[in-house]
VMD Tcl script that builds the backbone (N, CA, C; Angstrom):
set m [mol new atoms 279]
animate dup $m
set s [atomselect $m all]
$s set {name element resname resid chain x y z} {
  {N N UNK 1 A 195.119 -159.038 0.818}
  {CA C UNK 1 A 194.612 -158.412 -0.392}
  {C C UNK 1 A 194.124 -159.452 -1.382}
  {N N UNK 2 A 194.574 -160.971 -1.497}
  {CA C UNK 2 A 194.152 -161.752 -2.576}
  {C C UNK 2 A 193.108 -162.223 -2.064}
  {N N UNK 3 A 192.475 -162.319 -0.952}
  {CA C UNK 3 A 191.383 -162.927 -0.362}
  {C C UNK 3 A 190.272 -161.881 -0.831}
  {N N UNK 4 A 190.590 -160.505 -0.693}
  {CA C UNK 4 A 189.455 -159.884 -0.692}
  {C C UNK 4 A 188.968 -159.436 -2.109}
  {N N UNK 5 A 190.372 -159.612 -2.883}
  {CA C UNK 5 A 190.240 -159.902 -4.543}
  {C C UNK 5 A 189.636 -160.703 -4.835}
  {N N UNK 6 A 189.732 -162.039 -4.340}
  {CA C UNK 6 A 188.858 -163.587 -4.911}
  {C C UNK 6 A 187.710 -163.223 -4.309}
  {N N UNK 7 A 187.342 -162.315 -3.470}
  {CA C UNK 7 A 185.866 -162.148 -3.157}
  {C C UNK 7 A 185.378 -161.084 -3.941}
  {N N UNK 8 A 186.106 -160.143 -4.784}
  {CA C UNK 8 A 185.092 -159.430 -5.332}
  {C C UNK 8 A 185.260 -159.900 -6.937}
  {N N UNK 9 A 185.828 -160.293 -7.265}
  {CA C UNK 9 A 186.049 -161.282 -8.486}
  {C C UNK 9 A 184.877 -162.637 -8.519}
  {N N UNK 10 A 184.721 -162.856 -7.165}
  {CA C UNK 10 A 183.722 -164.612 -7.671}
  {C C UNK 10 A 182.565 -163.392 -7.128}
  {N N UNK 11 A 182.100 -162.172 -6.742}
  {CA C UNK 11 A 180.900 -161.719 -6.759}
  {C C UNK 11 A 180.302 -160.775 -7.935}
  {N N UNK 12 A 181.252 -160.213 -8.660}
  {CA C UNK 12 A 181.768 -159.451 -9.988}
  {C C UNK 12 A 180.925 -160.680 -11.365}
  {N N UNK 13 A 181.187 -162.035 -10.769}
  {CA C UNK 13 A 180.738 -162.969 -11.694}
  {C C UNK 13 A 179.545 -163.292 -11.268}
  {N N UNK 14 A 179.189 -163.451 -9.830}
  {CA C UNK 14 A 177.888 -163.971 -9.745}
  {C C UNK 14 A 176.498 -162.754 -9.702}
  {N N UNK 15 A 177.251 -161.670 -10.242}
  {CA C UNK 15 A 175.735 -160.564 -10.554}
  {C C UNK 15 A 176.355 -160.463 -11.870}
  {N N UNK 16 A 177.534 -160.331 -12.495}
  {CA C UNK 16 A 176.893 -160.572 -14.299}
  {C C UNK 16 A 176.028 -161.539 -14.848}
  {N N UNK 17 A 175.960 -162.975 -13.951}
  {CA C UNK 17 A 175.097 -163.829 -14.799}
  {C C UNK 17 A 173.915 -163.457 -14.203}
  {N N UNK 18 A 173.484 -162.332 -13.680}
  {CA C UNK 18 A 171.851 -162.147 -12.966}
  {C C UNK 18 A 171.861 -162.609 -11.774}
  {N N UNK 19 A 172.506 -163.041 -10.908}
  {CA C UNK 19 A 172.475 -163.497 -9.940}
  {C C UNK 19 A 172.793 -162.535 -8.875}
  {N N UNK 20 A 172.281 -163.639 -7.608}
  {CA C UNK 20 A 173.123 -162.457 -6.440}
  {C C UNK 20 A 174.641 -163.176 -6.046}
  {N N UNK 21 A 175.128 -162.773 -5.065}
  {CA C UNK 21 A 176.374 -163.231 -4.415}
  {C C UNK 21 A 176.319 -163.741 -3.089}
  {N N UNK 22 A 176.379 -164.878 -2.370}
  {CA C UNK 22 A 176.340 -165.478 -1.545}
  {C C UNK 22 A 177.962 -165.329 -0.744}
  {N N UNK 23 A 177.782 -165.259 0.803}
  {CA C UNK 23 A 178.782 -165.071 1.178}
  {C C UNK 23 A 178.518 -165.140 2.726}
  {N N UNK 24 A 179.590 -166.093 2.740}
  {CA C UNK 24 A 179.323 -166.491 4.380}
  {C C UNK 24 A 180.961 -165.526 5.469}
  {N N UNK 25 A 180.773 -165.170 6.577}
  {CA C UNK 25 A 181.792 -164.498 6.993}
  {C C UNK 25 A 181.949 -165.170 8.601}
  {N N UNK 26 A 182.745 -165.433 8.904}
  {CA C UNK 26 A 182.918 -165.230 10.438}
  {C C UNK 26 A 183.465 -164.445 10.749}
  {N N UNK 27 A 184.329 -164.471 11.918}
  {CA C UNK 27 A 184.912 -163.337 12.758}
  {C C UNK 27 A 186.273 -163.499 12.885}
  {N N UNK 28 A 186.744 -163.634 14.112}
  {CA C UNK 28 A 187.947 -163.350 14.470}
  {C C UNK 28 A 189.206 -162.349 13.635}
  {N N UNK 29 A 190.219 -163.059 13.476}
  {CA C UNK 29 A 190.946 -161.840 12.468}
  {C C UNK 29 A 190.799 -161.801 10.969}
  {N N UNK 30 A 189.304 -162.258 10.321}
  {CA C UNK 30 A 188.930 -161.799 9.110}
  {C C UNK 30 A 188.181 -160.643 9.068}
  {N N UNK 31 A 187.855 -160.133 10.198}
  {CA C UNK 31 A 186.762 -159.082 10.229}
  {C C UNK 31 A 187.631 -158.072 9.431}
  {N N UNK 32 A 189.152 -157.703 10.761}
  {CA C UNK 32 A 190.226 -156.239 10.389}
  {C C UNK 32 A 190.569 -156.478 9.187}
  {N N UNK 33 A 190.954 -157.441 8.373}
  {CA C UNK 33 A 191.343 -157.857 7.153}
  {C C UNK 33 A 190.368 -157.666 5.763}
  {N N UNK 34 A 188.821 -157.991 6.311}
  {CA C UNK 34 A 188.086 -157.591 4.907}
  {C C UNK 34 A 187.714 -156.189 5.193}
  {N N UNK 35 A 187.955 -155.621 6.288}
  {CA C UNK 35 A 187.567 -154.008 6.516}
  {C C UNK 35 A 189.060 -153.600 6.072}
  {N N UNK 36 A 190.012 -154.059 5.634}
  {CA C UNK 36 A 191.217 -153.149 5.846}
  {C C UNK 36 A 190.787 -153.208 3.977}
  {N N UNK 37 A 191.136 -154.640 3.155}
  {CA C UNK 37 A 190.671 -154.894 2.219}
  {C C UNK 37 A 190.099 -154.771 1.150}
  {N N UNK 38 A 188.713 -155.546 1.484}
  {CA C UNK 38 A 187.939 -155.167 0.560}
  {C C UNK 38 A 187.453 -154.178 0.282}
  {N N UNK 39 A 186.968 -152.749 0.882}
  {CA C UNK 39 A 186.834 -151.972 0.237}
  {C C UNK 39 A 187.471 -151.525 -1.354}
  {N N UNK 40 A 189.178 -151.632 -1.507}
  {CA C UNK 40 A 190.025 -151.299 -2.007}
  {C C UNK 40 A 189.618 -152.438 -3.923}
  {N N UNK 41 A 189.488 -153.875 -3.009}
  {CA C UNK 41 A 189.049 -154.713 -3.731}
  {C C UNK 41 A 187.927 -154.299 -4.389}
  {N N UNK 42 A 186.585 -153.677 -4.199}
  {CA C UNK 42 A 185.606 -153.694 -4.916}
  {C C UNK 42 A 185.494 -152.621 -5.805}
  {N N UNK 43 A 186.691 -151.477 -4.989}
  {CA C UNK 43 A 186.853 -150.078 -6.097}
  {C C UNK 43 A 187.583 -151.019 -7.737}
  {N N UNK 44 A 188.647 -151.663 -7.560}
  {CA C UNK 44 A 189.109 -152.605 -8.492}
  {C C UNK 44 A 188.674 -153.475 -9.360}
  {N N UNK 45 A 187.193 -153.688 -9.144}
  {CA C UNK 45 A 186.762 -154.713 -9.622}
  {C C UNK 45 A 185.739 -154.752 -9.857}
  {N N UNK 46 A 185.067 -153.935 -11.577}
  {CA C UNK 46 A 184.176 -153.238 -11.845}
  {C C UNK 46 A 183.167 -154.454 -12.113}
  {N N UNK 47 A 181.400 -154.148 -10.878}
  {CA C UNK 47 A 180.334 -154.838 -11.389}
  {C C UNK 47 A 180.358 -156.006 -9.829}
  {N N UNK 48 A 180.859 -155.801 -9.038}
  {CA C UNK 48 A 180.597 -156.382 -7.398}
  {C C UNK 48 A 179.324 -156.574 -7.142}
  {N N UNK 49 A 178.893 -155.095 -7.165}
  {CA C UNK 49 A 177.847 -154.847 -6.805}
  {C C UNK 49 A 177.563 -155.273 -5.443}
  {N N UNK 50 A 177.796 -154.854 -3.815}
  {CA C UNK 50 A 177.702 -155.254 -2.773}
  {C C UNK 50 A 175.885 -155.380 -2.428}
  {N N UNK 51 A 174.799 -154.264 -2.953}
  {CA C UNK 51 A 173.600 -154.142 -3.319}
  {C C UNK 51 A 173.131 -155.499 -3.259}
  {N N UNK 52 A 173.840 -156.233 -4.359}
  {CA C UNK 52 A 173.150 -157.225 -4.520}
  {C C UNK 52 A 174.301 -158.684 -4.121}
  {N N UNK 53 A 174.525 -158.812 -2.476}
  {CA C UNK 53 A 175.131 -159.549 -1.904}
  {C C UNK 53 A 174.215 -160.099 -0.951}
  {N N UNK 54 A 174.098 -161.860 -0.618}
  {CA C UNK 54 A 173.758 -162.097 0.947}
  {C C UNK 54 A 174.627 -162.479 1.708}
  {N N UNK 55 A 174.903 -161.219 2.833}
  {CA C UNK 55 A 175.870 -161.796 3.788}
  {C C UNK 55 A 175.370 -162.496 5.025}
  {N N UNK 56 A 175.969 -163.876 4.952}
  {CA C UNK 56 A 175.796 -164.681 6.389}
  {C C UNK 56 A 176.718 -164.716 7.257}
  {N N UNK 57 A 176.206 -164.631 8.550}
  {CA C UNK 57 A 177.693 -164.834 10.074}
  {C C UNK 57 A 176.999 -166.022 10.053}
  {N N UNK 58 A 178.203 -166.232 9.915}
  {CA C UNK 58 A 178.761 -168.081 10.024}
  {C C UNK 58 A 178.530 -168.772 11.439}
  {N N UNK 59 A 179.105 -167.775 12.371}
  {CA C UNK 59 A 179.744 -168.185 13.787}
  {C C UNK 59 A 179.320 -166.691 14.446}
  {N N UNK 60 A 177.823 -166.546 14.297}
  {CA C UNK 60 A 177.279 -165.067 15.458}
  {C C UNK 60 A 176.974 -166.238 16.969}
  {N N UNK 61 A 177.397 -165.206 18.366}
  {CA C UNK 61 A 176.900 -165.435 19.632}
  {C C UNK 61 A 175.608 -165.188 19.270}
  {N N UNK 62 A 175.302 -166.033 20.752}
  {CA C UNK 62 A 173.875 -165.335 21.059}
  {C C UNK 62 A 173.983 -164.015 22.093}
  {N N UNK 63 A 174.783 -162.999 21.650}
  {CA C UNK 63 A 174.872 -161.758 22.607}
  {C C UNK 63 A 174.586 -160.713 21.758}
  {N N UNK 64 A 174.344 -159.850 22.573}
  {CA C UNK 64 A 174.263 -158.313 21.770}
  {C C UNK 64 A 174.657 -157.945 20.793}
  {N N UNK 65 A 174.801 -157.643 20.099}
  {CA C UNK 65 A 175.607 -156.544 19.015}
  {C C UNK 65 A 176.637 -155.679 19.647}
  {N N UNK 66 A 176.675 -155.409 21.077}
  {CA C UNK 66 A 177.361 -154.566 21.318}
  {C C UNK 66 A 178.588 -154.993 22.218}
  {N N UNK 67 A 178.239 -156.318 22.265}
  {CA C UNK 67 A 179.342 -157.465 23.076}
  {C C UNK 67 A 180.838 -157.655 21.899}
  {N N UNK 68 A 181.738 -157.870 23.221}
  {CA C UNK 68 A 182.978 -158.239 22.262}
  {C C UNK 68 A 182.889 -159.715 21.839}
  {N N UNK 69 A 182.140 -160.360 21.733}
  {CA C UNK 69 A 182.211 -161.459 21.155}
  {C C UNK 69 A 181.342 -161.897 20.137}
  {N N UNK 70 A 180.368 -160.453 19.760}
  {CA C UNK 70 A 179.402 -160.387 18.631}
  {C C UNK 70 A 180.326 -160.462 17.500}
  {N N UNK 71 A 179.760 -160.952 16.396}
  {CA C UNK 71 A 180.127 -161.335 15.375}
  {C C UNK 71 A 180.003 -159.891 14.214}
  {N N UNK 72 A 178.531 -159.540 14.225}
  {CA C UNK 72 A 177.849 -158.513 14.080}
  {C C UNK 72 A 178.195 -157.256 14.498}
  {N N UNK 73 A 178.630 -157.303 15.527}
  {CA C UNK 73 A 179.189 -156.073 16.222}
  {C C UNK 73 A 180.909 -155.864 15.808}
  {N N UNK 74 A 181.103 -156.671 15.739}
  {CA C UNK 74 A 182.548 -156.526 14.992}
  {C C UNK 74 A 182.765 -156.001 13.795}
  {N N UNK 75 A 182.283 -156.381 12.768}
  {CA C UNK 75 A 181.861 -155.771 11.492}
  {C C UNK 75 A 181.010 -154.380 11.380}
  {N N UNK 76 A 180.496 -154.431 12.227}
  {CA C UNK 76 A 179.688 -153.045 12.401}
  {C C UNK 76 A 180.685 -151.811 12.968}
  {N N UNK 77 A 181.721 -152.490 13.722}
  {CA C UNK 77 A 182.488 -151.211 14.226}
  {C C UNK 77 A 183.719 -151.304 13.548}
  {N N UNK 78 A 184.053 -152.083 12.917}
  {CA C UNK 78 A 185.258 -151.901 11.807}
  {C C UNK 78 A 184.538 -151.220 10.359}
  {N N UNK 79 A 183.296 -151.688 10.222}
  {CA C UNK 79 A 182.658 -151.275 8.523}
  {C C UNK 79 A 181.992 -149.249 9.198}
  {N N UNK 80 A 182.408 -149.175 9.948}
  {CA C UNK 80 A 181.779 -147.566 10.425}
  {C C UNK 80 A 180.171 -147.636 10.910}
  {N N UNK 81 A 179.828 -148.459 11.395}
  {CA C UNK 81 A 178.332 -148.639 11.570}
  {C C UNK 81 A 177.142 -148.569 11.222}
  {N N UNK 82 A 177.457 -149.755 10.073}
  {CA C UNK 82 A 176.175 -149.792 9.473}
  {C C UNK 82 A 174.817 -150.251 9.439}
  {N N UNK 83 A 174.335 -150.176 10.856}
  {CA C UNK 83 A 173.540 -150.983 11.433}
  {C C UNK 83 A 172.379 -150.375 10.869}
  {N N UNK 84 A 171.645 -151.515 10.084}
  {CA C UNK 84 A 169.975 -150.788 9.852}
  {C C UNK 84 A 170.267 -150.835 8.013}
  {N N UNK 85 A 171.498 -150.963 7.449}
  {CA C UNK 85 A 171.285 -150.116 6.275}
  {C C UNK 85 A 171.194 -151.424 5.407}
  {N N UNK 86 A 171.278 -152.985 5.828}
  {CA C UNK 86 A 171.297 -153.710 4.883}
  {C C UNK 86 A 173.101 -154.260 4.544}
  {N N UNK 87 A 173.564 -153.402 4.829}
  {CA C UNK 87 A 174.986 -153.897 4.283}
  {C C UNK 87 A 176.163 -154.325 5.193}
  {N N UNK 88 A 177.279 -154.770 5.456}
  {CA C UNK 88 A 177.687 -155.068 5.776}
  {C C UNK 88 A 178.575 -154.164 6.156}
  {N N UNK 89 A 179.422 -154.215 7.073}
  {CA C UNK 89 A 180.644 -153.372 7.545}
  {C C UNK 89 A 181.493 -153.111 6.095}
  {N N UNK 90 A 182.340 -152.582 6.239}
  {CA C UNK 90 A 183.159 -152.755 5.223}
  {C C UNK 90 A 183.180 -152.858 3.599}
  {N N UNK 91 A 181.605 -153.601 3.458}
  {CA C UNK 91 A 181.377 -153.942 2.188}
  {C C UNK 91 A 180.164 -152.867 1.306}
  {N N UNK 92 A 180.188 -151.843 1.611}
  {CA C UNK 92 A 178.992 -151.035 1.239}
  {C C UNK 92 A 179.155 -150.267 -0.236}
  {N N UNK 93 A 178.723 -150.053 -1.053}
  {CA C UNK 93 A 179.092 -149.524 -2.323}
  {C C UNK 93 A 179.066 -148.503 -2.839}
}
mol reanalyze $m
mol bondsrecalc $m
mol representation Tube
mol addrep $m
């Protein structure tokens, strides 16, 4: 829970000053953790704004989306599948 707090807290700050929010993610067991998470975090923490986030995979295969070792695909099936919409698993607003 404090991880996904310090992430919507340092993004809460970087769209009040006009900015966007930069944010790099890998995989393994951070995926279940910012899907369990942050959602909860960004209801908390008025002015996130996920809209105006760039999310980078840090550490994507070169496989499918639909491979267990996609990076992309992991987040997509923990965040409810948000493939196409711009946003990230988990992090949608």
């Amino acid at each position: 829970a404090a991880l996904a707090r310090l992430v919507a807290e340092a993004a809460a700050e970087a769209v009040s000053s006009g900015g966007r929010f930069a944010l790099g993610l890998s995989g393994g067991s951070l995926v279940p953790l910012l899907a369990r998470e942050l959602p909860g975090a960004l209801r908390a923490v008025p002015g996130a704004e996920p809209g105006r986030w760039l999310v980078a995979l840090c550490d994507e295969r070169l496989v499918p989306p639909e491979h267990p070792e996609s990076t992309a695909g992991a987040y997509r099936v923990r965040g409810g599948g948000t493939e196409g919409t711009g946003r990230a698993g988990g992090v949608s607003g």
